[in-house]
C-alpha positions as CSV (number, residue, x, y, z in Angstrom):
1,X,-34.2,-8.4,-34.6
2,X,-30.6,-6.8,-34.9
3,X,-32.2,-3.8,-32.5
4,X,-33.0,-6.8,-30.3
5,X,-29.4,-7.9,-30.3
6,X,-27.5,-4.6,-29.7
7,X,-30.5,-4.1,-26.7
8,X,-29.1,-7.3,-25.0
9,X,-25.3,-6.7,-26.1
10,X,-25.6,-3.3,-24.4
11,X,-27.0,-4.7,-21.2
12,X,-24.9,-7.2,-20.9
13,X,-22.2,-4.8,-21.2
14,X,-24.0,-2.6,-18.5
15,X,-23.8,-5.3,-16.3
16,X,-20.4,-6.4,-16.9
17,X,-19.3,-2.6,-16.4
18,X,-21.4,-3.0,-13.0
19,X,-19.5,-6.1,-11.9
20,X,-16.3,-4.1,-12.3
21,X,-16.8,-1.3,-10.7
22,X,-18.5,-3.2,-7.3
23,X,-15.1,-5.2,-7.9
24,X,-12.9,-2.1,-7.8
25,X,-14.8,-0.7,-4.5
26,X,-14.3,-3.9,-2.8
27,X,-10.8,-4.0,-3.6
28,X,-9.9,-0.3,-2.4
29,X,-11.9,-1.1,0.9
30,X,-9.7,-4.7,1.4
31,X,-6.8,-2.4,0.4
32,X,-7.7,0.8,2.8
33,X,-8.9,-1.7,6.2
34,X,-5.1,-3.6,5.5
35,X,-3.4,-0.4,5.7
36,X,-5.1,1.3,8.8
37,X,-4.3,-2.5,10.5
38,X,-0.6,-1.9,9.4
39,X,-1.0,2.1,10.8
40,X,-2.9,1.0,14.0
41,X,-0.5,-1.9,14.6
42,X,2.7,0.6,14.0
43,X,1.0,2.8,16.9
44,X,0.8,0.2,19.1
45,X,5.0,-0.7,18.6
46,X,6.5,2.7,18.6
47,X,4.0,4.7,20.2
48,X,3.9,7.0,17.3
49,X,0.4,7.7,15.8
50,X,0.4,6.7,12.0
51,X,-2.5,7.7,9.2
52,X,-2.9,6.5,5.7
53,X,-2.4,9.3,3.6
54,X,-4.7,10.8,1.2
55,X,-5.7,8.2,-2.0
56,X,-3.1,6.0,-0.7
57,X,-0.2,8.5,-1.1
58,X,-1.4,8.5,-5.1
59,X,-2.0,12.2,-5.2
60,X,1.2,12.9,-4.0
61,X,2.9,11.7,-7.2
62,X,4.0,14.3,-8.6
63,X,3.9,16.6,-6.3
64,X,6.9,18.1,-4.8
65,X,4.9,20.0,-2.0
66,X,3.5,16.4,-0.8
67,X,7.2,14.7,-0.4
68,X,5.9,13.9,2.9
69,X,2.6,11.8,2.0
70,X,3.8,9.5,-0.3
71,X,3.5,6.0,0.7
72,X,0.8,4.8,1.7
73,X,0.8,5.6,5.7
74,X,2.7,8.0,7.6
75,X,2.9,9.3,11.2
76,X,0.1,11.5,11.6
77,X,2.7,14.4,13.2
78,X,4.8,15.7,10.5
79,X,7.6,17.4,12.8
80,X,7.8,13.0,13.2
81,X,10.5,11.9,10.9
82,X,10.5,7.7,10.3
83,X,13.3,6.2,8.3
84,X,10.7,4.1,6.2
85,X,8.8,4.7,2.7
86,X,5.7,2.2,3.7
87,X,3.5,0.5,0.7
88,X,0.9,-1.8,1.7
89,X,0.0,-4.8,-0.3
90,X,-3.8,-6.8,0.6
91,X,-4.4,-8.9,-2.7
92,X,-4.5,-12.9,-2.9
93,X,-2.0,-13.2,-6.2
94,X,1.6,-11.4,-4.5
95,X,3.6,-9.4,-6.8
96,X,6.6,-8.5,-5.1
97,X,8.5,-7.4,-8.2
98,X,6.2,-4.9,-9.2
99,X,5.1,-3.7,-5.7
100,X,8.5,-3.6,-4.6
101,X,9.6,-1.5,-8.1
102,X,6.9,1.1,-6.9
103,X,7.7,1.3,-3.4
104,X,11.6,2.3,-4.9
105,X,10.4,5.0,-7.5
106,X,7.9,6.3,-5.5
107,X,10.4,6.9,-2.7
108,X,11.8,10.0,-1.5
109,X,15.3,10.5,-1.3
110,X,16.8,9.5,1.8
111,X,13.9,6.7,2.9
112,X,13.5,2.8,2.9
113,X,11.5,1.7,0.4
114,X,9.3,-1.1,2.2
115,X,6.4,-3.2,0.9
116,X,4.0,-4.5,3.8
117,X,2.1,-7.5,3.0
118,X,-0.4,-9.7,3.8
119,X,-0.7,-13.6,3.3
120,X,-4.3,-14.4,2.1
121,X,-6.6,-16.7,4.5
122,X,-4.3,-16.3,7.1
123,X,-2.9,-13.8,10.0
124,X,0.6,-13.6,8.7
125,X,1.7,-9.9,7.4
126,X,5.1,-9.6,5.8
127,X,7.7,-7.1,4.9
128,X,10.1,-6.8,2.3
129,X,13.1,-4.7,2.0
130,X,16.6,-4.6,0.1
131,X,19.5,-6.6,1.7
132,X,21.4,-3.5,1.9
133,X,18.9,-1.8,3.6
134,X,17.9,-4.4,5.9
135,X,21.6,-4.0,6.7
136,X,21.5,-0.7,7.1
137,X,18.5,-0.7,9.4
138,X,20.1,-3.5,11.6
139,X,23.6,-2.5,12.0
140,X,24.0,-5.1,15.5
141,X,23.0,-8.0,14.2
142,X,25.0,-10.3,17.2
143,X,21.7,-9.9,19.8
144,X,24.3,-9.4,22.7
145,X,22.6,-7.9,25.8
């Protein structure tokens, strides 16, 4: 009887474990189709080619010889120097707090730290930035021709 029990508590754990992990791969794919939309649609503004880096930029970490990769696209020519750190956010529940304290410490020195995100059931993709570097990027903010 109690082997019977621990048979079915260890399955059930199985398939719980199972659930996760299909849960995990479907996320990173949602997460990993977002950014090459954000890295294709980039392209198609500027001109510049953009790739999302390796693990998302989470390799790059701690590593000082990857400055250039963190983030979670970057232009695929690395002589191409873009003023922005780029994190990309795909998930129904937003957490711009967190995502936005990430994109800041995960930033190199000298770039915008700038979370790209997407609005669930619906086309819209947003950005968000400081106001100082909004400012910063915008410097004529009158529209004269």
């Amino acid at each position: 009887m109690l082997l019977k029990k621990l048979q079915k508590k260890v399955e059930s754990d199985n398939k719980q474990h199972e659930k996760r992990v299909a849960l995990g791969k479907r996320s990173r794919n949602k997460g990993a189709s977002f950014e090459r939309t954000i890295a294709k649609y980039l392209q198609e503004k500027y001109g510049i080619e953009f790739v999302r880096t390796p693990q998302s930029g989470g390799f790059a970490k701690n590593a000082k010889k990857a400055e250039g990769f963190r983030g979670d696209i970057v232009p695929a020519d690395d002589s191409v120097n873009i003023k922005l750190h780029v994190e990309c956010k795909n998930t129904k529940t937003w957490s711009l707090p967190k995502w936005f304290e990430q994109a800041e410490s995960d930033a190199p020195k000298g770039k915008v730290p700038v979370v790209i995100f997407h609005k669930h059931n619906t086309s819209k993709n947003y950005i968000a930035l400081s106001l100082e570097d909004f400012c910063e990027l915008v410097k004529d903010i009158k529209g004269e021709n």
